[in-house]
Structures are given as structure tokens and as C-alpha cells.
N, C-alpha and C positions, 0 to 999 in steps of 0.2 A: 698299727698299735698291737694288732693280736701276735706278730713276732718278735715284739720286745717285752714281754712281758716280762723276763725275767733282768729287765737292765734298769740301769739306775733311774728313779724318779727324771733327773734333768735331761739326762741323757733322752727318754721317752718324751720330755718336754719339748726339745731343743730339735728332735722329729718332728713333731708333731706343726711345731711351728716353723719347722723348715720346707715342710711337704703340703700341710693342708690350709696353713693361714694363707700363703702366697694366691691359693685356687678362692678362698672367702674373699680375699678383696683385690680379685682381679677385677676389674669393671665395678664393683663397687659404686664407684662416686657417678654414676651415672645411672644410678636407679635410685628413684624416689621409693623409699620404704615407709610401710604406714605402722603405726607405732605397734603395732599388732604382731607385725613380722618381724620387727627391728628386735622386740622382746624376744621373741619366739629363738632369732641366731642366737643372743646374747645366751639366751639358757643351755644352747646347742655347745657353744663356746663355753660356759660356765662347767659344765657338763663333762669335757674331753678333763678339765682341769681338776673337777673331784673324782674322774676316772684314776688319772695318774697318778693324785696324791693321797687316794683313799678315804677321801670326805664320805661322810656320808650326803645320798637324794637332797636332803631337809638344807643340808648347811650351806651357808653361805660362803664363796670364795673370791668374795669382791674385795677385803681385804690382802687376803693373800697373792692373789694375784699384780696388785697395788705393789705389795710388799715385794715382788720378785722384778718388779719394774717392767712391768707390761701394761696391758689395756683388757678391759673387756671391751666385748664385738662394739657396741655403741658408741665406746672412745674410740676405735680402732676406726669404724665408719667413720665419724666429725673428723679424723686425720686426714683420711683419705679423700676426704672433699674439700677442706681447705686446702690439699696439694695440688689436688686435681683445679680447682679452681685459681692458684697460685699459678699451676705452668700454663696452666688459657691466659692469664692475665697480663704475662711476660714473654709472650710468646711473639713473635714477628708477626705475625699468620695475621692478618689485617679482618679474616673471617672470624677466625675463633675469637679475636677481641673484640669484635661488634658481636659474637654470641655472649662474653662475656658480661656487656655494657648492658646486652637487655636482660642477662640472670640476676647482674650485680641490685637490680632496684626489686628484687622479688623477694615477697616475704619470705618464702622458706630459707632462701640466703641471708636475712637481713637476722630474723631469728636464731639463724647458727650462731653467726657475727656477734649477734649482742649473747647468748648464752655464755661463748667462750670469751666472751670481752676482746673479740681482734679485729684488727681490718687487716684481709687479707692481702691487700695492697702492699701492707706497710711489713711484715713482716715477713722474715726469710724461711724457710723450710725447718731448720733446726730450732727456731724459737718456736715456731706454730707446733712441733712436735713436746716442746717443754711445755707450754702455755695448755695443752691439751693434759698431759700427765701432769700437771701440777690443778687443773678442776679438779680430775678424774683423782688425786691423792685427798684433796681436801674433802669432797664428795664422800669419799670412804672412811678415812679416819674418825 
């Protein structure tokens, strides 16, 4: 970030989430985060984005963010466990769908499930991606 500073907002943006989102939700969906932490990325994330676009500490950028059609860290997590949980589910691997059969009855999946209104069963990758940006739009608007 400190070598582009002189380049265009998107340009700094389109780094940023080319270089360091990839490292935030590699593994991801395999860590239980306690809402303490989950907050804590999301500010970190919040953060890089009123770095870029000159917000000020105080403001909010959950709007704009929205607006630029992305995710903050919290949607971006909920994505990447329904995917992750999507390719266990469809998976040949006779292991990983008996891991998935005993995740599938557990509250913390059962509560994602009903927050974003999906089963992950039924839905393909590209809807579970729209059904997520479409809370996260209404949520902000």
C-alpha cells in the first residue's frame, strides 16, 4: 500500500484485494471465530478501505463498500463457509461427507443457514455468492 500511494483509488483497491484478501480468507472457513475476533477483521478490513478512499477513523464504509459490490470481512467469512461447506457436500470423498453429515446438524451451521435463509445443499456457488451480497445490500441500505 505504501508504494502506491500516489495511484488511483481503484487501482490501490483492486491491489489490495488482489494481494491481501486472498491471504484473509485462505483457511478461513475452517476457523470458528468468536464474534469478538470476527469484529475485530471486519474493522481491520473496514480500515484498508477508509485508508484508500480517505474516510475519515469515525465513518462508516459499510455503505460504500456495498456500493462498490463487495463484502465486508463478516460477509466475505459467511461466503466462504458456505463454499467450503458446498464443496464437502459434493464432494465424492465418502470421508468428507460423513464430516459433513455430522457438521450439517450443528448449531453454528444451522444458524448461518437460517441467518442467510439457504441450504447449502440446494444451492449452487454463484447463487450462495448473490443470496450473501443481497443480505449484506439490504443490511446496509
Amino acid at each position: 500500500m505504501s508504494n502506491s500511494v500516489h495511484q488511483a483509488e481503484l487501482l490501490r483497491l483492486n491491489l489490495m484485494q488482489g494481494y491481501s484478501l486472498p491471504i484473509l480468507r485462505y483457511c478461513v472457513a475452517a476457523i470458528k471465530f468468536t464474534d469478538t475476533q470476527l469484529k475485530a477483521l471486519n474493522a481491520c478490513w473496514n480500515m484498508a478501505f477508509r485508508n484508500i478512499f480517505g474516510f475519515h477513523r469515525r465513518e462508516s464504509v459499510k455503505t460504500f463498500i456495498c456500493g462498490l459490490g463487495s463484502f465486508d470481512f463478516k460477509h466475505i467469512y459467511a461466503l466462504r463457509c458456505f463454499k467450503f461447506w458446498k464443496s464437502v457436500y459434493i464432494s465424492s470423498n465418502d470421508v468428507l461427507r460423513t464430516v459433513f453429515s455430522c457438521f450439517e446438524n450443528s448449531q453454528d451451521f444451522n444458524q448461518l443457514c437460517y441467518l442467510y435463509g439457504v441450504s447449502v445443499m440446494c444451492m449452487n456457488f454463484n447463487k450462495l455468492t448473490c443470496v450473501v451480497y443481497e443480505y449484506f445490500r439490504t443490511r446496509t441500505m
